[in-house]
PyMOL commands that place a pseudoatom at each C-alpha (Angstrom):
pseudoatom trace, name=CA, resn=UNK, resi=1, chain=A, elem=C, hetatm=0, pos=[-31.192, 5.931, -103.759]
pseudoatom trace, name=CA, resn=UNK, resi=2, chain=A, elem=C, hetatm=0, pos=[-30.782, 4.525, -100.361]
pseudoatom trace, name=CA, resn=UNK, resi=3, chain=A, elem=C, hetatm=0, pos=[-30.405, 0.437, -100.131]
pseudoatom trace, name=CA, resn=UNK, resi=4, chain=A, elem=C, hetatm=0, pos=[-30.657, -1.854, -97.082]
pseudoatom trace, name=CA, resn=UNK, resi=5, chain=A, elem=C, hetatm=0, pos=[-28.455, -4.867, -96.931]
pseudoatom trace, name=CA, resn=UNK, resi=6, chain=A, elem=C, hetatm=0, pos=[-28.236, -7.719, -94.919]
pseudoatom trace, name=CA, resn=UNK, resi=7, chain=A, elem=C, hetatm=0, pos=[-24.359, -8.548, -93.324]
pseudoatom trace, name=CA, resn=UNK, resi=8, chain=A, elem=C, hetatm=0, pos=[-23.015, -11.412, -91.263]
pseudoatom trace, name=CA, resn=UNK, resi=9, chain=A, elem=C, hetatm=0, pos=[-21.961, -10.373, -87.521]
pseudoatom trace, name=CA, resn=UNK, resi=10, chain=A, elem=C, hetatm=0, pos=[-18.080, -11.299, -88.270]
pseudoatom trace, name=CA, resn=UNK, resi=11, chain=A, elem=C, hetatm=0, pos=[-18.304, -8.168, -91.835]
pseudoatom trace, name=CA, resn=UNK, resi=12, chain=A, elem=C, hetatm=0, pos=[-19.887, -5.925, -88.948]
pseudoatom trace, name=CA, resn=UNK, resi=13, chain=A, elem=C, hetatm=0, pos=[-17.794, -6.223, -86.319]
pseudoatom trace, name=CA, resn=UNK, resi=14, chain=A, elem=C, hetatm=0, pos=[-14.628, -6.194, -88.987]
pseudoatom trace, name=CA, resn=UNK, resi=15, chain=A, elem=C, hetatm=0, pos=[-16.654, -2.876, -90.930]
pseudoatom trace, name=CA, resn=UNK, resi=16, chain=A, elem=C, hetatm=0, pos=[-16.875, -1.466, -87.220]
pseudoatom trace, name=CA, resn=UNK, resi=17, chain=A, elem=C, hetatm=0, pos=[-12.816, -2.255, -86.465]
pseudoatom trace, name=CA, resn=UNK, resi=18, chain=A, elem=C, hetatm=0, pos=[-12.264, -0.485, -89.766]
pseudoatom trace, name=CA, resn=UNK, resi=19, chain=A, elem=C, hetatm=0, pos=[-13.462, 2.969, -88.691]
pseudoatom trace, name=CA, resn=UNK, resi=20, chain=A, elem=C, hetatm=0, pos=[-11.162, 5.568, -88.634]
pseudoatom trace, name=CA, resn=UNK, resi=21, chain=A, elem=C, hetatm=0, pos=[-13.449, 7.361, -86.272]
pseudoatom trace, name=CA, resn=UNK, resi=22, chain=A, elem=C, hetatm=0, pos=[-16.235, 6.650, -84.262]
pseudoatom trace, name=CA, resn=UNK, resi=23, chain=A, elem=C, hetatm=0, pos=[-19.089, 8.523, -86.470]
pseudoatom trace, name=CA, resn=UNK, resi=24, chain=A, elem=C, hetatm=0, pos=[-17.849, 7.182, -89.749]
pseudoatom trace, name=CA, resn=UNK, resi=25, chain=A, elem=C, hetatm=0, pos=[-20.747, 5.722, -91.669]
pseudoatom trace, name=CA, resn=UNK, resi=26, chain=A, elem=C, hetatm=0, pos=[-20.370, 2.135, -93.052]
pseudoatom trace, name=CA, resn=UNK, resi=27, chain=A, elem=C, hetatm=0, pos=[-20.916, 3.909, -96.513]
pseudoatom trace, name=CA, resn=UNK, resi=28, chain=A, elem=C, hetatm=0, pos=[-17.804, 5.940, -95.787]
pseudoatom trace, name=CA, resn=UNK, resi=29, chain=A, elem=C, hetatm=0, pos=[-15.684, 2.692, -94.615]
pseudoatom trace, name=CA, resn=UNK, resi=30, chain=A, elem=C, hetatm=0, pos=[-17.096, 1.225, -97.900]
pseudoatom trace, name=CA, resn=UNK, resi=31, chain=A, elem=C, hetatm=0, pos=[-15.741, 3.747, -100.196]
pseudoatom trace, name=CA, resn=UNK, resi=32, chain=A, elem=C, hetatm=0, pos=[-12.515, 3.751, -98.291]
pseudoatom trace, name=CA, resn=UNK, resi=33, chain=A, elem=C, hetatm=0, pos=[-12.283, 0.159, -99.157]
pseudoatom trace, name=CA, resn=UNK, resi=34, chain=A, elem=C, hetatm=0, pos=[-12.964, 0.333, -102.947]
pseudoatom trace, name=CA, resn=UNK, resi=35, chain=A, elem=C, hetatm=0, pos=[-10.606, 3.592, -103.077]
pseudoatom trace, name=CA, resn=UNK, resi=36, chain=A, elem=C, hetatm=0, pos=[-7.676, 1.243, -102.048]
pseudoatom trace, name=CA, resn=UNK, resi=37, chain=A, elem=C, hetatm=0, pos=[-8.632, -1.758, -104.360]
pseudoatom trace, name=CA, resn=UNK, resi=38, chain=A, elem=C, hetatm=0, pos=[-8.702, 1.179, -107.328]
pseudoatom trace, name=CA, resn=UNK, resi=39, chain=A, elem=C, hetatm=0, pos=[-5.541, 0.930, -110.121]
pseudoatom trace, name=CA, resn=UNK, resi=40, chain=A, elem=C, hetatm=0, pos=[-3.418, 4.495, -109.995]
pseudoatom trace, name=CA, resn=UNK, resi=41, chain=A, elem=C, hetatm=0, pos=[-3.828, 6.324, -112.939]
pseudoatom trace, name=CA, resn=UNK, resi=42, chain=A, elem=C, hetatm=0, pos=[-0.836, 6.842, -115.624]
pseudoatom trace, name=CA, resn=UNK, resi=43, chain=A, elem=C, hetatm=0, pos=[-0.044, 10.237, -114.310]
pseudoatom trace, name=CA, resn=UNK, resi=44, chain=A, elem=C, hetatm=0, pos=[0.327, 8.992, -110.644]
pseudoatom trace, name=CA, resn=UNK, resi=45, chain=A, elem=C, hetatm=0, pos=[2.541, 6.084, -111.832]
pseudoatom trace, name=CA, resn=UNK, resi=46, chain=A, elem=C, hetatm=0, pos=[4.529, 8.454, -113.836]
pseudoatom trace, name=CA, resn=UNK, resi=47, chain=A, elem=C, hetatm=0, pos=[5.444, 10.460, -111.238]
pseudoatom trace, name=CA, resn=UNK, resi=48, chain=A, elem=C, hetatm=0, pos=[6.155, 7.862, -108.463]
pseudoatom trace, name=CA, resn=UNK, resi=49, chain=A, elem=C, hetatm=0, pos=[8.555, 6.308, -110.995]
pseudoatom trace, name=CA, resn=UNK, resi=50, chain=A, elem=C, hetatm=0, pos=[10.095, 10.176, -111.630]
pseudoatom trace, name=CA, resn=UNK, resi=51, chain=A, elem=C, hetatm=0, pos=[10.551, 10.557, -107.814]
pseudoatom trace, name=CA, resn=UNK, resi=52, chain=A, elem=C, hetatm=0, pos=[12.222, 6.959, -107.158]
pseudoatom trace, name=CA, resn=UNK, resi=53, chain=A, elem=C, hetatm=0, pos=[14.713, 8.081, -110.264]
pseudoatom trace, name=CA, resn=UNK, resi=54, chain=A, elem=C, hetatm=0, pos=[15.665, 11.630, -108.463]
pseudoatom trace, name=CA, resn=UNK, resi=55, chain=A, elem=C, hetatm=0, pos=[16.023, 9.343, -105.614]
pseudoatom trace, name=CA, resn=UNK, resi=56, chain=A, elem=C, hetatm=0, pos=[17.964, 6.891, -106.658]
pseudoatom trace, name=CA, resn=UNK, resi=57, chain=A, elem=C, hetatm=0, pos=[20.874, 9.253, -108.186]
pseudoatom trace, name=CA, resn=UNK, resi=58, chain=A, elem=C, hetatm=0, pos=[20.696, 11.120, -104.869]
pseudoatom trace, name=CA, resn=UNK, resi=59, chain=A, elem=C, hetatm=0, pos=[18.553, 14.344, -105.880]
pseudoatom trace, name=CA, resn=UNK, resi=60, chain=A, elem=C, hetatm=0, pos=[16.842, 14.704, -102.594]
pseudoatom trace, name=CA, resn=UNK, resi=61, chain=A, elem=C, hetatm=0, pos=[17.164, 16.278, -99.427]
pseudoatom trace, name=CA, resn=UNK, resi=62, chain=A, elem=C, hetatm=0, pos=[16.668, 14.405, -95.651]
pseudoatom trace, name=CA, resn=UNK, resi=63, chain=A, elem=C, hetatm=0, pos=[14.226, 15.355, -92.689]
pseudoatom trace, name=CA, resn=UNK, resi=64, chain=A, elem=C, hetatm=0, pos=[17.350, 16.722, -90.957]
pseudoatom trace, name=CA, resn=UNK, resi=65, chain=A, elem=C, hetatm=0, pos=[18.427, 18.986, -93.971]
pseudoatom trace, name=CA, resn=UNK, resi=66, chain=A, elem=C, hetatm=0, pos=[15.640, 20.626, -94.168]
pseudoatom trace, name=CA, resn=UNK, resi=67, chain=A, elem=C, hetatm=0, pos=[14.937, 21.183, -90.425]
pseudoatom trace, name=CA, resn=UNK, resi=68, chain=A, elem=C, hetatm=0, pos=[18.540, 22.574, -90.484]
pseudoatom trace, name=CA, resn=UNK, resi=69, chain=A, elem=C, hetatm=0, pos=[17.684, 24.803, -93.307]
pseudoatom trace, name=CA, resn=UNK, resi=70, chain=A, elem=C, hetatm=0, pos=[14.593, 25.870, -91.965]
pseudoatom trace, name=CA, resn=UNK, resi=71, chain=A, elem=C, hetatm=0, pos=[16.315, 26.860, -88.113]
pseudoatom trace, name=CA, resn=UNK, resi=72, chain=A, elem=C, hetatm=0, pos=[18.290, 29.481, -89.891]
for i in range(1, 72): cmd.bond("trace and resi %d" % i, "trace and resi %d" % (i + 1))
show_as sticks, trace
zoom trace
């Protein structure tokens, strides 16, 4: 179902700032907005507080390390 709805000129010209691209529909600038608003799931916050662990007792490897591994 397609909707028209009536916006200020100050939401428009902030919706039109917050295009990543010049041929981004406001619909896609909308969902972009309510993806960032949305609560991580369990699994994602699991993991993000598995990775700053391994971090934090030094179990990862810098931008430099790997570059040098990789010029072998």
């Amino acid at each position: 179902m397609t909707t028209t709805i009536q916006i200020s000129d100050t939401l428009h010209s902030e919706m039109i700032k917050r295009k990543l691209f010049d041929r981004e529909t406001y619909e896609e600038v909308i969902w972009d907005l309510i993806e960032d608003t949305k609560e991580l799931n369990e699994q994602t916050k699991t993991e993000i507080a598995k990775a700053r662990a391994e971090i934090k007792a030094g179990q990862f490897h810098t931008l430099a390390q790997v570059k040098e591994q990789l010029v072998l």
